[in-house]
Each structure stands twice: as C-alpha cells, then as structure tokens.
N, CA and C atoms as an extended XYZ file, in Angstrom:
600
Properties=species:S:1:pos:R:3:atomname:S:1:resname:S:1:resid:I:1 pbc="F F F"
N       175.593      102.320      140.658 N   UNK     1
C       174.667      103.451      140.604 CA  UNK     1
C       174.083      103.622      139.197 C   UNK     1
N       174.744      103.487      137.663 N   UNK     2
C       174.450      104.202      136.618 CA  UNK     2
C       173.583      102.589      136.457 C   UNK     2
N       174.002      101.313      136.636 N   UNK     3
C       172.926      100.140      136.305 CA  UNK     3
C       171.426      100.333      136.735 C   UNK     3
N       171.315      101.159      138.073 N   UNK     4
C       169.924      101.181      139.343 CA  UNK     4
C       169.577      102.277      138.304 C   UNK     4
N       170.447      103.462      137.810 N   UNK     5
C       169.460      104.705      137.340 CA  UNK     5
C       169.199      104.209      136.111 C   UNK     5
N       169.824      103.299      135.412 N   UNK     6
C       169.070      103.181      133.900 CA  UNK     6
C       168.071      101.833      134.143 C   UNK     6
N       168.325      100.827      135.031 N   UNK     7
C       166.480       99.981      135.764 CA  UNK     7
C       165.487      100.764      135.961 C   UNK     7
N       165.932      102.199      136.545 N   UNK     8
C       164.628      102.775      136.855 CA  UNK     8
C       164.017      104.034      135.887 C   UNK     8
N       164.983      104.663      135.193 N   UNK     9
C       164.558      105.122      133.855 CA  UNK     9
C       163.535      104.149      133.087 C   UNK     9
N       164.222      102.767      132.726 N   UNK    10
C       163.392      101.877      131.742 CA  UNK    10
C       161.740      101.582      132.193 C   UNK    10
N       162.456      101.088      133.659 N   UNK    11
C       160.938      100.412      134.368 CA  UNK    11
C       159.862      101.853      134.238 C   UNK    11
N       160.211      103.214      134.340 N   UNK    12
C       159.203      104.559      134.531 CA  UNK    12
C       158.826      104.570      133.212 C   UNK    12
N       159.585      104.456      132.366 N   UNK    13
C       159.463      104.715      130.561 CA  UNK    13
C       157.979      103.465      130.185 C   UNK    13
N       158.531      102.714      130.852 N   UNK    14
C       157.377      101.478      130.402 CA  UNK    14
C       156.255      101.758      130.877 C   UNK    14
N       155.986      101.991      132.447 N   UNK    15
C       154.983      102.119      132.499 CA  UNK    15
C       154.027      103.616      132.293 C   UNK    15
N       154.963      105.076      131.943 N   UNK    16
C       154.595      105.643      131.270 CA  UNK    16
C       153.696      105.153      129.962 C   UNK    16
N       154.245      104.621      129.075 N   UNK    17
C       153.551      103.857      128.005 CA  UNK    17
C       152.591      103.193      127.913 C   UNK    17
N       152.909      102.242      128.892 N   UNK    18
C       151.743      101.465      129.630 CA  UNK    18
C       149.974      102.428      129.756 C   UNK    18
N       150.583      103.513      130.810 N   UNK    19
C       148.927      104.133      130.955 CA  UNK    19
C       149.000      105.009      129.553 C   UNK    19
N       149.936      105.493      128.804 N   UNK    20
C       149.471      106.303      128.000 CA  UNK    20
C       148.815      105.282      126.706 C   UNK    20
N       149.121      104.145      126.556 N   UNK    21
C       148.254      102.967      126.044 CA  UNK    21
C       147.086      102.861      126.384 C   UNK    21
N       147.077      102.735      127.761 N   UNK    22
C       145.585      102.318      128.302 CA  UNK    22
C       144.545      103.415      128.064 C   UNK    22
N       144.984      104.499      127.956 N   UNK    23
C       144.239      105.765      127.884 CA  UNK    23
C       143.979      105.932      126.481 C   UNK    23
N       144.602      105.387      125.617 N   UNK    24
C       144.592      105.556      124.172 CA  UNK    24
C       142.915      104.357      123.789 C   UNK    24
N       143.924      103.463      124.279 N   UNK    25
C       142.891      102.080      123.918 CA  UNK    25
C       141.238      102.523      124.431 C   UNK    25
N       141.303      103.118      125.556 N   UNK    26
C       139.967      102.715      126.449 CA  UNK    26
C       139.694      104.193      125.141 C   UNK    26
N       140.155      105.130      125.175 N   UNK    27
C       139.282      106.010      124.385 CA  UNK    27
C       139.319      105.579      122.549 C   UNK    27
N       139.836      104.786      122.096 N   UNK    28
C       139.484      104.343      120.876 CA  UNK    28
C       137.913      103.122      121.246 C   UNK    28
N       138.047      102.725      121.930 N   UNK    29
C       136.685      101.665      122.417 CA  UNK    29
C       135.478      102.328      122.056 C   UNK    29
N       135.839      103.809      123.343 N   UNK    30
C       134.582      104.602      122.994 CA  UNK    30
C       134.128      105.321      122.409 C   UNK    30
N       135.181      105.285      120.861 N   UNK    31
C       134.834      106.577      120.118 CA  UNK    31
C       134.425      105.004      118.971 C   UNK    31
N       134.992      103.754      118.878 N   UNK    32
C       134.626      102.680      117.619 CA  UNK    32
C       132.765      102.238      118.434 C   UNK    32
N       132.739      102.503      119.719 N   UNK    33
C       131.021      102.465      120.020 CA  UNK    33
C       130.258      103.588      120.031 C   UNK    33
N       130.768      104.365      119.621 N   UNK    34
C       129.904      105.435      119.729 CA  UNK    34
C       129.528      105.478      117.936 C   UNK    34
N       130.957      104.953      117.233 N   UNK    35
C       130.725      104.885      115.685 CA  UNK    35
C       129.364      104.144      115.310 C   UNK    35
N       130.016      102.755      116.052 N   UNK    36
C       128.705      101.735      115.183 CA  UNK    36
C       127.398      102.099      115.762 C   UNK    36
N       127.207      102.874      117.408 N   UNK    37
C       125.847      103.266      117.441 CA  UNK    37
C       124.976      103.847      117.013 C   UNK    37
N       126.196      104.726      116.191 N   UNK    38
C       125.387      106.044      115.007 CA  UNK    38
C       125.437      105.239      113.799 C   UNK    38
N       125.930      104.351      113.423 N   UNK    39
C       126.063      103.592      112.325 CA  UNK    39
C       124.382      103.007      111.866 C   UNK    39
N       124.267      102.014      113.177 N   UNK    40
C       123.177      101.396      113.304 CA  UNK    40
C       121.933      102.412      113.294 C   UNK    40
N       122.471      103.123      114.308 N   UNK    41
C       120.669      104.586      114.259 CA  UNK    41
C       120.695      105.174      113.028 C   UNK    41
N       121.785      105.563      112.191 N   UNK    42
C       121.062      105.979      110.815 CA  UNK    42
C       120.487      104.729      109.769 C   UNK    42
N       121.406      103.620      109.876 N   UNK    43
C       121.085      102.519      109.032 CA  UNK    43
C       119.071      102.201      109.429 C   UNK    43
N       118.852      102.451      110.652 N   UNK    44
C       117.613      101.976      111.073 CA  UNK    44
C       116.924      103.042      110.685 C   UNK    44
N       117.184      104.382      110.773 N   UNK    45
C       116.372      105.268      110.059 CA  UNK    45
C       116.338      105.247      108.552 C   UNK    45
N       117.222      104.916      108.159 N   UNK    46
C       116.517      104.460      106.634 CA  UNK    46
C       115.822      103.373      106.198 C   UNK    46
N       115.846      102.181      107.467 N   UNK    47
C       115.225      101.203      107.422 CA  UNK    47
C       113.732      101.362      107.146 C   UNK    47
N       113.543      102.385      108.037 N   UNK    48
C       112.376      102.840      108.478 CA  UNK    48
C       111.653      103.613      107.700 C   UNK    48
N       112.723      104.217      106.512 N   UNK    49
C       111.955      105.413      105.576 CA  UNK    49
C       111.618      104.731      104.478 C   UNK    49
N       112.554      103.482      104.038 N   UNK    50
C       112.341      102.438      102.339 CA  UNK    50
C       111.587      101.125      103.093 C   UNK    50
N       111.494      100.443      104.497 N   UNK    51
C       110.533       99.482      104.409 CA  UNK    51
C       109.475       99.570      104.005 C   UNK    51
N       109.089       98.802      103.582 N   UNK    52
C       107.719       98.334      103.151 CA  UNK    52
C       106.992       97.098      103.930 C   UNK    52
N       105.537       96.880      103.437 N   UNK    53
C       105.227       95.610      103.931 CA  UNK    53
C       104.923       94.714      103.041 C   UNK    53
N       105.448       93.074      102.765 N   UNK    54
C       105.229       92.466      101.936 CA  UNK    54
C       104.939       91.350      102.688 C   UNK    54
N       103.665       90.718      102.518 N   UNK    55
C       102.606       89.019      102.958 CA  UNK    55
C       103.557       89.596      104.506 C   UNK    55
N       102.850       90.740      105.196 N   UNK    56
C       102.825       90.437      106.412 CA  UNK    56
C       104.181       90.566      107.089 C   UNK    56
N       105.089       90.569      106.501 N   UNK    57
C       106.705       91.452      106.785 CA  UNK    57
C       106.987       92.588      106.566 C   UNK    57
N       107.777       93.295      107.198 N   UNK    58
C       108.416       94.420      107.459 CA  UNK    58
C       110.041       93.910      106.357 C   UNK    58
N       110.058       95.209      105.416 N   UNK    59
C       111.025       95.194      104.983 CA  UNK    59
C       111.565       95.866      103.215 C   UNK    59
N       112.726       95.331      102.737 N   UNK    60
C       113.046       95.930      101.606 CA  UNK    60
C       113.282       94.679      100.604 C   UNK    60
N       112.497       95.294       99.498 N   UNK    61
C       112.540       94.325       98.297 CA  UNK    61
C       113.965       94.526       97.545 C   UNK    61
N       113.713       93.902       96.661 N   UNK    62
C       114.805       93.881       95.667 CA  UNK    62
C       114.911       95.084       94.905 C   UNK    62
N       113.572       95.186       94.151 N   UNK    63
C       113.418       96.681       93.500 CA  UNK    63
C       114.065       97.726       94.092 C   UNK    63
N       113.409       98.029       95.568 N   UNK    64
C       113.898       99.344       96.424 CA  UNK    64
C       115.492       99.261       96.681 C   UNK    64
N       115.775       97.734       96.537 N   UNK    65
C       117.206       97.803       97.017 CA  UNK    65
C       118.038       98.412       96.252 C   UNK    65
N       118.025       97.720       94.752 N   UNK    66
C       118.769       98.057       93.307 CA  UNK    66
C       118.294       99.673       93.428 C   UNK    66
N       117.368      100.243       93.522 N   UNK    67
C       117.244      101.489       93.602 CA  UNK    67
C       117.865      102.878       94.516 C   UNK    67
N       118.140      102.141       95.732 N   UNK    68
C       119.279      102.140       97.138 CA  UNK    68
C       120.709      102.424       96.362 C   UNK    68
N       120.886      101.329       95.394 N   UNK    69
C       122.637      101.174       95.252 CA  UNK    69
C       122.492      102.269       94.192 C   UNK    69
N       121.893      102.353       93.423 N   UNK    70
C       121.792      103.483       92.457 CA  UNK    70
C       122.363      104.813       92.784 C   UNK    70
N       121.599      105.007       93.798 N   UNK    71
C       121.590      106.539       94.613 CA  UNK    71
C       123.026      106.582       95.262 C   UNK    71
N       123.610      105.252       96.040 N   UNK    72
C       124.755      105.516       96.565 CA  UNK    72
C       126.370      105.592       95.765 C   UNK    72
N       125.817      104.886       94.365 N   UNK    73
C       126.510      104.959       93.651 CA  UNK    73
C       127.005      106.496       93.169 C   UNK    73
N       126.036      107.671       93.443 N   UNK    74
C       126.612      108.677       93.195 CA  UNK    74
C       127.619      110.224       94.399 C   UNK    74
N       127.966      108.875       95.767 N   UNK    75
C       128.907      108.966       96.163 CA  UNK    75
C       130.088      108.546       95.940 C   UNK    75
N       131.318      109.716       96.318 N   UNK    76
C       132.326      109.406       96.126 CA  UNK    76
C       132.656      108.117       96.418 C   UNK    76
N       132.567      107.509       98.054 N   UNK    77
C       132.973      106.691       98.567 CA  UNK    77
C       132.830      105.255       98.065 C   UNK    77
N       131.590      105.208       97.318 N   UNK    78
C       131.053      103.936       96.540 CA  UNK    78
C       130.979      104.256       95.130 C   UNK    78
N       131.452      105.081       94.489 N   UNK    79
C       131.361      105.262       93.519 CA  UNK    79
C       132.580      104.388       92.701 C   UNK    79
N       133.640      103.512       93.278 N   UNK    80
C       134.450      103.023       92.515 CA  UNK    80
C       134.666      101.335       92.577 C   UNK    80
N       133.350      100.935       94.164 N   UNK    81
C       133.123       99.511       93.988 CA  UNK    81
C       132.109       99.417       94.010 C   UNK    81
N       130.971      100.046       93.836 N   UNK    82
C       129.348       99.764       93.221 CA  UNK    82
C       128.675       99.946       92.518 C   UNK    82
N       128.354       98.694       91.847 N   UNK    83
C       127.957       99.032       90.655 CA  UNK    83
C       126.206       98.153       90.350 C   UNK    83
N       125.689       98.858       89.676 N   UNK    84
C       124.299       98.256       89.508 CA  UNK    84
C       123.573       96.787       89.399 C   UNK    84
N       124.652       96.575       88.448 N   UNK    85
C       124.380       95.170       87.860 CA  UNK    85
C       124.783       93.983       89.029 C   UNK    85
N       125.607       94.538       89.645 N   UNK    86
C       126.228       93.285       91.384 CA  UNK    86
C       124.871       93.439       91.972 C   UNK    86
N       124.243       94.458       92.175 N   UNK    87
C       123.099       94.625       93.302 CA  UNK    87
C       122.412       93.492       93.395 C   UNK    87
N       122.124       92.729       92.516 N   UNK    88
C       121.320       91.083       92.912 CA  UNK    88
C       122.561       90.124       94.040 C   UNK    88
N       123.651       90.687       93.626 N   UNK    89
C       124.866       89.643       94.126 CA  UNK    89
C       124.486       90.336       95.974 C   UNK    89
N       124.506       91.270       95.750 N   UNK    90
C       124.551       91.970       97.170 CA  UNK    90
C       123.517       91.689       98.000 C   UNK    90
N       122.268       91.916       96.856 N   UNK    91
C       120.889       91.639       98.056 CA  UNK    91
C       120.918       89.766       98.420 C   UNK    91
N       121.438       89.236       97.356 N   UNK    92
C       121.556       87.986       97.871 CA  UNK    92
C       122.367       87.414       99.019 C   UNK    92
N       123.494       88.104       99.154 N   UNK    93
C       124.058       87.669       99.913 CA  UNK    93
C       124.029       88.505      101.519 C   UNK    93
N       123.002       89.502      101.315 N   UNK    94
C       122.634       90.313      102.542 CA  UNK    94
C       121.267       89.170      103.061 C   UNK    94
N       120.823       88.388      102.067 N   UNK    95
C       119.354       87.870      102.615 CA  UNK    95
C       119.405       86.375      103.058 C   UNK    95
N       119.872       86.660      104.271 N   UNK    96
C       119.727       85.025      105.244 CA  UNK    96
C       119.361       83.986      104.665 C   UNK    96
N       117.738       84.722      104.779 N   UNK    97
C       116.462       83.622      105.239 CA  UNK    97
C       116.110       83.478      103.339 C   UNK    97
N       116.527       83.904      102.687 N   UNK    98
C       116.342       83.682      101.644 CA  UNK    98
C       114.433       83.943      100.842 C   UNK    98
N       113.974       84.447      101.643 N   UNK    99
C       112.903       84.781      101.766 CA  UNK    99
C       112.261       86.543      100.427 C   UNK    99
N       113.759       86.416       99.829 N   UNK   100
C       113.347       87.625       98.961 CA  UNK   100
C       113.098       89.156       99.646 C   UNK   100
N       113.643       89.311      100.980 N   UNK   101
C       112.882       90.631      101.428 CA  UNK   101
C       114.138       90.840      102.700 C   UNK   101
N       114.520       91.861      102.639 N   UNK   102
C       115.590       92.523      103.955 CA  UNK   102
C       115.035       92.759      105.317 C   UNK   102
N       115.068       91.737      105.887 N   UNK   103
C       114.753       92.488      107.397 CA  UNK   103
C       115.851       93.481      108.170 C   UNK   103
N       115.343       94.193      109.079 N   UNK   104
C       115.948       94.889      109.687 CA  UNK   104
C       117.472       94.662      110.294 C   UNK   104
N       117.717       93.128      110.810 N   UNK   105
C       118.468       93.048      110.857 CA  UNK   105
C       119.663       92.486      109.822 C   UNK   105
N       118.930       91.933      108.688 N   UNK   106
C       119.977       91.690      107.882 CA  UNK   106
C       120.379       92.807      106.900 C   UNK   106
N       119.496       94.260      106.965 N   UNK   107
C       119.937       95.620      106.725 CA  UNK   107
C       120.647       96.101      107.137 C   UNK   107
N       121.363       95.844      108.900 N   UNK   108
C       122.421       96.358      108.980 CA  UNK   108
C       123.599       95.701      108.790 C   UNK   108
N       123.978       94.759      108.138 N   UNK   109
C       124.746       94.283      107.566 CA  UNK   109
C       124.957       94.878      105.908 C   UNK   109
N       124.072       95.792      105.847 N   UNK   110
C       124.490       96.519      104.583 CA  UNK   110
C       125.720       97.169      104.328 C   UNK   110
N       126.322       97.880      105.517 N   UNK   111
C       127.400       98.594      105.795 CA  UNK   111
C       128.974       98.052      105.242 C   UNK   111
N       128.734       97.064      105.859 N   UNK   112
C       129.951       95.787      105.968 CA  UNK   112
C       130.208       95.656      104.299 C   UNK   112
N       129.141       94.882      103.707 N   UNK   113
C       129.178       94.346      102.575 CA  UNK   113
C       129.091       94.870      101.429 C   UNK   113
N       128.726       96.548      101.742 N   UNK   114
C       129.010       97.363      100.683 CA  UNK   114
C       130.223       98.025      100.825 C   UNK   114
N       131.155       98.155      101.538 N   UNK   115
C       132.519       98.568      101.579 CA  UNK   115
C       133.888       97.231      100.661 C   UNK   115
N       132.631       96.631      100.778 N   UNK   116
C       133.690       95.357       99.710 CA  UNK   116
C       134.337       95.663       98.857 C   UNK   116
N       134.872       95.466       98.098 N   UNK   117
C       135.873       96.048       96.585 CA  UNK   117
C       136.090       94.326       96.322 C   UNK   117
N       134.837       94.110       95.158 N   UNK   118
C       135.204       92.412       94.771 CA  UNK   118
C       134.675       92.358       93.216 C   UNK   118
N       134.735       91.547       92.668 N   UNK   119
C       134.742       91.271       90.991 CA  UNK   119
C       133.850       89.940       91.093 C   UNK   119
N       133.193       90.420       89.564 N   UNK   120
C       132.180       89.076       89.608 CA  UNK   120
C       132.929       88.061       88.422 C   UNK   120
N       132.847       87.159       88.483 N   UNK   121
C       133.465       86.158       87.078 CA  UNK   121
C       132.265       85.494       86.589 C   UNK   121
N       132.715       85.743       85.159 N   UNK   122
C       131.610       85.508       84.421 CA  UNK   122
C       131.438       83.948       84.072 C   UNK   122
N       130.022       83.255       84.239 N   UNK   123
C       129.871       81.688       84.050 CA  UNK   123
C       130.627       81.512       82.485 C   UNK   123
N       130.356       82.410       81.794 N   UNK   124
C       130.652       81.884       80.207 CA  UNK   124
C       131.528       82.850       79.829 C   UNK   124
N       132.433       82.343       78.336 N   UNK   125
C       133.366       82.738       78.485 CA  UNK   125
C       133.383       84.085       77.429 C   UNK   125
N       134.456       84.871       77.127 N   UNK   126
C       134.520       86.231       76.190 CA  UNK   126
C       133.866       86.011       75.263 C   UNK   126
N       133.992       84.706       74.500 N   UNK   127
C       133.845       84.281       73.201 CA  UNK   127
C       132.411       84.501       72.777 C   UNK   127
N       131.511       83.981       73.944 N   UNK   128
C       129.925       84.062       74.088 CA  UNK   128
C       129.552       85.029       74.628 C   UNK   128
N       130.144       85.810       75.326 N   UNK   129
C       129.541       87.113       76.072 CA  UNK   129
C       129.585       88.310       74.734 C   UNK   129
N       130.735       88.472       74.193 N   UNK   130
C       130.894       89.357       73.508 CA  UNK   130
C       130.697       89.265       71.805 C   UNK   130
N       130.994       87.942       71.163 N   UNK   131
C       130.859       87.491       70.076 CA  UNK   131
C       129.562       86.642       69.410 C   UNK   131
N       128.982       86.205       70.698 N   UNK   132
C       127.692       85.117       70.675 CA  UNK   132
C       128.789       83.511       69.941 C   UNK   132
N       129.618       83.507       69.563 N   UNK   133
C       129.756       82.063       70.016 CA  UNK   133
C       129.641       81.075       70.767 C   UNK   133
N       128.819       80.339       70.257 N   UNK   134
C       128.048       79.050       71.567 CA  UNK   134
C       128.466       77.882       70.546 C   UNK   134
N       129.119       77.059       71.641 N   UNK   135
C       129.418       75.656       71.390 CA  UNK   135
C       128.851       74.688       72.459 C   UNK   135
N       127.552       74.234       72.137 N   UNK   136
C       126.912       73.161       72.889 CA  UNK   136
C       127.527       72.230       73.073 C   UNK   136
N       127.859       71.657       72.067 N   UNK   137
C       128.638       70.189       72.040 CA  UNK   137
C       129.427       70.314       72.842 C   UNK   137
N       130.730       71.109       72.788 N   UNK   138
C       131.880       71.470       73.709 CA  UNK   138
C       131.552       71.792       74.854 C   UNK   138
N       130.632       72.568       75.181 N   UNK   139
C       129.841       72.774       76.579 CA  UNK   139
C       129.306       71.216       77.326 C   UNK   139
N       128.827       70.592       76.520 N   UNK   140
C       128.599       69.243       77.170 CA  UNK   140
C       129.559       68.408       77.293 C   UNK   140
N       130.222       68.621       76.465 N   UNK   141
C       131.528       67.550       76.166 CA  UNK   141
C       132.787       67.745       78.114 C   UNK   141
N       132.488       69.007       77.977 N   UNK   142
C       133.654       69.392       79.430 CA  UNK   142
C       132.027       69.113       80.626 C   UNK   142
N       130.938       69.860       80.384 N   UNK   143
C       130.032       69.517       81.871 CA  UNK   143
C       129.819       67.898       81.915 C   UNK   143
N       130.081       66.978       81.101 N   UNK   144
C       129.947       66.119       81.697 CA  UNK   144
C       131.251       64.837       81.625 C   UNK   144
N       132.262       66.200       82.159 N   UNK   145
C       133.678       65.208       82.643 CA  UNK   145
C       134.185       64.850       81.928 C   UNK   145
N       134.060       64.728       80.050 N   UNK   146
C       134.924       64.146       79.469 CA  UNK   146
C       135.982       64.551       79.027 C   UNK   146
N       136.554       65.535       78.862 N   UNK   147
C       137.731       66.407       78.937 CA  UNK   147
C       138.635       66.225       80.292 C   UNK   147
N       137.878       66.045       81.615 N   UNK   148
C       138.665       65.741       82.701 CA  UNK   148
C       139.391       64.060       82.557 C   UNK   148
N       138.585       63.460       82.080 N   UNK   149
C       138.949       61.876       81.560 CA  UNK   149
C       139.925       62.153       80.584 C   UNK   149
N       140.122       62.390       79.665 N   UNK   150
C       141.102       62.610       78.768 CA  UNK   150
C       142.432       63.250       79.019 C   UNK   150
N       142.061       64.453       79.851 N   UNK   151
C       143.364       65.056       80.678 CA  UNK   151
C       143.670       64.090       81.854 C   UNK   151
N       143.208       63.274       82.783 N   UNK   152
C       143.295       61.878       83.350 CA  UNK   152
C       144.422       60.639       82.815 C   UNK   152
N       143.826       60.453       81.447 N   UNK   153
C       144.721       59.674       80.277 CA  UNK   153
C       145.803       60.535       80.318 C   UNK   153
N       145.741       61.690       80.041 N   UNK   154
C       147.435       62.114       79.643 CA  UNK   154
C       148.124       62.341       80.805 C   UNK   154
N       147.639       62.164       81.859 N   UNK   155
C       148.699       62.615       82.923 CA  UNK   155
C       149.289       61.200       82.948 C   UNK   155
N       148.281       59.785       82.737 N   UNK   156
C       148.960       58.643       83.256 CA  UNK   156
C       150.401       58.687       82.150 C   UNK   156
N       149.861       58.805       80.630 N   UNK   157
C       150.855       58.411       79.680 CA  UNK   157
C       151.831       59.021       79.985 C   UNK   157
N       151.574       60.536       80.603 N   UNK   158
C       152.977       61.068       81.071 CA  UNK   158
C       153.963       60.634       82.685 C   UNK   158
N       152.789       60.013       83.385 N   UNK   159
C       153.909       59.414       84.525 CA  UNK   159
C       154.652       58.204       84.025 C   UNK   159
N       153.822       56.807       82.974 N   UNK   160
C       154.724       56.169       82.499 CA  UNK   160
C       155.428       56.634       81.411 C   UNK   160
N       155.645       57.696       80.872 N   UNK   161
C       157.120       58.275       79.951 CA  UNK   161
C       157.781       58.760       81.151 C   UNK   161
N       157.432       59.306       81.971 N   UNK   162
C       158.525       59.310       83.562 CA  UNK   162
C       159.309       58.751       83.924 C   UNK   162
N       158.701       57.361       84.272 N   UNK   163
C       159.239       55.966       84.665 CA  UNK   163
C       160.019       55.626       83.641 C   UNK   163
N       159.702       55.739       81.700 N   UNK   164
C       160.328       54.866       81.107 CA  UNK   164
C       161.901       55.681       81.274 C   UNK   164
N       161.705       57.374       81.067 N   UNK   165
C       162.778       57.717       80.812 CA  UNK   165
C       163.182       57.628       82.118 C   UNK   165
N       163.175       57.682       83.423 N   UNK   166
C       163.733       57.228       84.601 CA  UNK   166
C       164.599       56.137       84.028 C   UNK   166
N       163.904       54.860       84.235 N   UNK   167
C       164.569       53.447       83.721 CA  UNK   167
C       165.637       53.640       82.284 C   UNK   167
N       165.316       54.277       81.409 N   UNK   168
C       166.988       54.482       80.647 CA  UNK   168
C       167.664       55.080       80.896 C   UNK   168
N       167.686       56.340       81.876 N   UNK   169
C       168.812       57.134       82.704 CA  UNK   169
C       169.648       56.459       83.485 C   UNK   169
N       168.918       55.358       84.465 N   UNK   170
C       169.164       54.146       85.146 CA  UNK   170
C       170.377       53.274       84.511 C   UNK   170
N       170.195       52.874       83.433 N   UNK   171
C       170.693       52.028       82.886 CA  UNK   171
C       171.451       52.562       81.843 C   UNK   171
N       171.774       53.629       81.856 N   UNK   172
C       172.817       54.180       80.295 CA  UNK   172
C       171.832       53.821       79.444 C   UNK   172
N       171.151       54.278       79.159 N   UNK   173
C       170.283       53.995       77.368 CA  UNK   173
C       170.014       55.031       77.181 C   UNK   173
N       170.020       55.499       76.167 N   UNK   174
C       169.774       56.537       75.394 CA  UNK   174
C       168.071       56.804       74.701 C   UNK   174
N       167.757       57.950       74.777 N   UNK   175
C       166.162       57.916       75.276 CA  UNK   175
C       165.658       57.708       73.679 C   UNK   175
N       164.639       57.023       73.159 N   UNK   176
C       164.201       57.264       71.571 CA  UNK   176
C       163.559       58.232       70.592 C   UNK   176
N       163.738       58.808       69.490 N   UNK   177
C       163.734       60.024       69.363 CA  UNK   177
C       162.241       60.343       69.587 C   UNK   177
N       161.275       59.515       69.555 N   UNK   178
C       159.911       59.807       69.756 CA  UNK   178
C       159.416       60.045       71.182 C   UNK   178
N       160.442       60.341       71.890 N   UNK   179
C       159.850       60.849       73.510 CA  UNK   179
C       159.750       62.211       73.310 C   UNK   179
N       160.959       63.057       72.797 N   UNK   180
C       160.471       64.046       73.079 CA  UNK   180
C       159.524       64.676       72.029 C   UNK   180
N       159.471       64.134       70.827 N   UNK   181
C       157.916       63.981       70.457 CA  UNK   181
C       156.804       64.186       71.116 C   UNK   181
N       156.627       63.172       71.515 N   UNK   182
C       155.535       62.862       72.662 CA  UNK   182
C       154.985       63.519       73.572 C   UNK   182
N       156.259       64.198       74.321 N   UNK   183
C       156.189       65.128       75.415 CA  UNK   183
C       156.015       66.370       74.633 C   UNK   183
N       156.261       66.659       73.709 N   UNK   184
C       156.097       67.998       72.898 CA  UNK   184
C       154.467       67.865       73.126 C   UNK   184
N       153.974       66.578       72.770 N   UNK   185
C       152.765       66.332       72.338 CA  UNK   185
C       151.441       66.623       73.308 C   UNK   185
N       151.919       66.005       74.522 N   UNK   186
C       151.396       66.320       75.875 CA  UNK   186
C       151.435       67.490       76.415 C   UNK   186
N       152.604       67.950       76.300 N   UNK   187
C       152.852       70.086       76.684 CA  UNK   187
C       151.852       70.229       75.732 C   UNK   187
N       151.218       70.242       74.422 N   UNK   188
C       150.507       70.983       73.875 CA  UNK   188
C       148.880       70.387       74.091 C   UNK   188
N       148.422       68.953       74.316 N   UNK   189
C       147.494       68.586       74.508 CA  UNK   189
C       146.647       69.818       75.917 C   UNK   189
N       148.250       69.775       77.137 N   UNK   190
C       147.980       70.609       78.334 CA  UNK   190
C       147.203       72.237       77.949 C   UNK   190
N       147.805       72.840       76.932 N   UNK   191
C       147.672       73.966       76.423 CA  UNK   191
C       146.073       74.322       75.849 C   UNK   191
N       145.986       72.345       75.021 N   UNK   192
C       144.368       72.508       74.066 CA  UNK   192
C       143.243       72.691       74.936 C   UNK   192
N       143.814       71.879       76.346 N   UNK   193
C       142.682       71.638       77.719 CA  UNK   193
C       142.483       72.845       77.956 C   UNK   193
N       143.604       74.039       78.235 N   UNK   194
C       143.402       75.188       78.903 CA  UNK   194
C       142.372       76.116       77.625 C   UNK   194
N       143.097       75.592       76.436 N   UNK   195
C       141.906       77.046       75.579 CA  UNK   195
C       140.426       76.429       75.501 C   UNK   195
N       140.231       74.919       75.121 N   UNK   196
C       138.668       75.105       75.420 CA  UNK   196
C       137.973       74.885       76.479 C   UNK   196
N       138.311       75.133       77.673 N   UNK   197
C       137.697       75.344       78.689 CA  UNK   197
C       137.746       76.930       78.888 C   UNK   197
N       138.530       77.578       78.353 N   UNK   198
C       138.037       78.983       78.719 CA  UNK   198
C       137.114       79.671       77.493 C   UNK   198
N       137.053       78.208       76.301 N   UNK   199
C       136.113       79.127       75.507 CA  UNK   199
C       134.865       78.838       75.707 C   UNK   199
N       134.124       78.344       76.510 N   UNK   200
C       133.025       77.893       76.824 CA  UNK   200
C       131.964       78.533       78.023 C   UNK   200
C-alpha cells in the first residue's frame, strides 16, 4: 500500500509540474513576442524619424548615427558600454552591404549590438599612442616576419639543447657549464621577443 501511495504522489507531483511548466513556458513565449514586437515598432519608428535619403536609398548615415550613440549615451543603461569613439566600430559592423548607409533592416540589429560590453585594442602600442615613439625600422623589422624567423631559430637551438641534455641524462654525463648559460640566454631572448612586439 505505502509503495502504490508514494507511485502515485510522485507520478501527480510530476505532472503537476509538468502543466505548471507548460503554462509558464507558453506565457514567457508570449510576453518574449510581444517584447521584440514592440522592440522592432519603436526601432522602426525611429527609423523613420533619422532616415534620410542618400543616391536613391532610404536610410542612416554615419554622421546621424555617431550622433544616435551620443544621445544614448546619456542613458543609464548605455552609459557604461558606449562610447563615442567605438561608433565607427558599431556602424561598421551593423552595415552588411557595406554600402556606407543603414537600411532598415540592418537598423534593427541595432538593439543586439549595442547591449554589447566589448573593448577595442589598440593597432599600436602605449609607447606611440601616448609618448609618440615611433620605431619604423622595428615596425618593419616584425611586419615583415623577421623577428618570427629568429624566434623560429631559437626554438630549434632550444629543442637541440633538449635532445643534447636528454642524451647526457641518458648516459650519466654531466651537463657543461654553458647550458645553463644558454638557456638563461634563450629564457631572456623569449622575454626581448615579448617587449618589442608590444612596443610597436
């Protein structure tokens, strides 16, 4: 008897859950479509108030756009991942067709891509942004691979000091005092690679 009443406790409990799920779910559906429908009808009413027409298109320039993020920037909600200077990053990556101009539909994708929270990295490094140090030479010297060639060379010299000191571990020999020299030498070569590539 107490096995049948706790099968049928469980089996009622579940499907209690069951519809009180289904009732949950089906009304989150229609309250996340009822969101994006109002989403889209205001996004299109502003479509409608900043388009312009440019060679025969419907739409938003760059100007009006950067001018867009400006204004939203002095909401709370965007006020702590939008910032002026991204706005080229944004209209670029809102504009498909690459065509310089927002159509309607790649406006409502505004929503999405301004809720982002992302960081831009800068092509060049502190040294030149903030100090004006420019090193051409060094700038050419790494854009055209020769620093990767050289760090290339030291990885080989360091797999054969691998092998050599492998092979005297092998054999009882005792390693010569200029390995760990060497390897001192290579740990720091690794170190020279990392600072001038970030000063450039």
């Amino acid at each position: 008897f107490y096995p049948f009443t706790f099968l049928t406790v469980l089996l009622f409990t579940q499907l209690m859950l069951a519809v009180v799920y289904g009732a949950y779910q089906q009304g989150a559906k229609v309250r996340m479509k009822e969101f994006y429908v109002n989403r889209n009808r205001a996004l299109m009413t502003v479509f409608t108030i900043l388009a312009t027409k440019h060679e025969g298109e419907i739409g938003l320039g760059r100007d009006c756009f950067e001018r867009l993020i400006s204004h939203l920037q002095d909401l709370p909600v965007f006020r702590r991942q939008l910032r002026i200077e991204n706005s080229g990053i944004f209209f670029q990556a809102l504009d498909d067709d690459k065509n310089h101009l927002l159509c309607a539909r790649e406006f409502l994708d505004t929503c999405e891509c301004l809720l982002y929270d992302f960081w831009v990295t800068h092509e060049t490094s502190v040294l030149t942004r903030k100090f004006g140090l420019h090193l051409p030479s060094l700038t050419n010297f790494i854009a055209q691979g020769n620093l990767d060639r050289v760090v290339w060379g030291l990885i080989c010299v360091n797999i054969l000091l691998v092998m050599l000191e492998t092979y005297w571990l092998f054999n009882g020999l005792d390693n010569p005092t200029w390995v760990e020299d060497l390897e001192s030498a290579i740990s720091l070569m690794y170190l020279v690679d990392v600072a001038l590539r970030l000063s450039v």
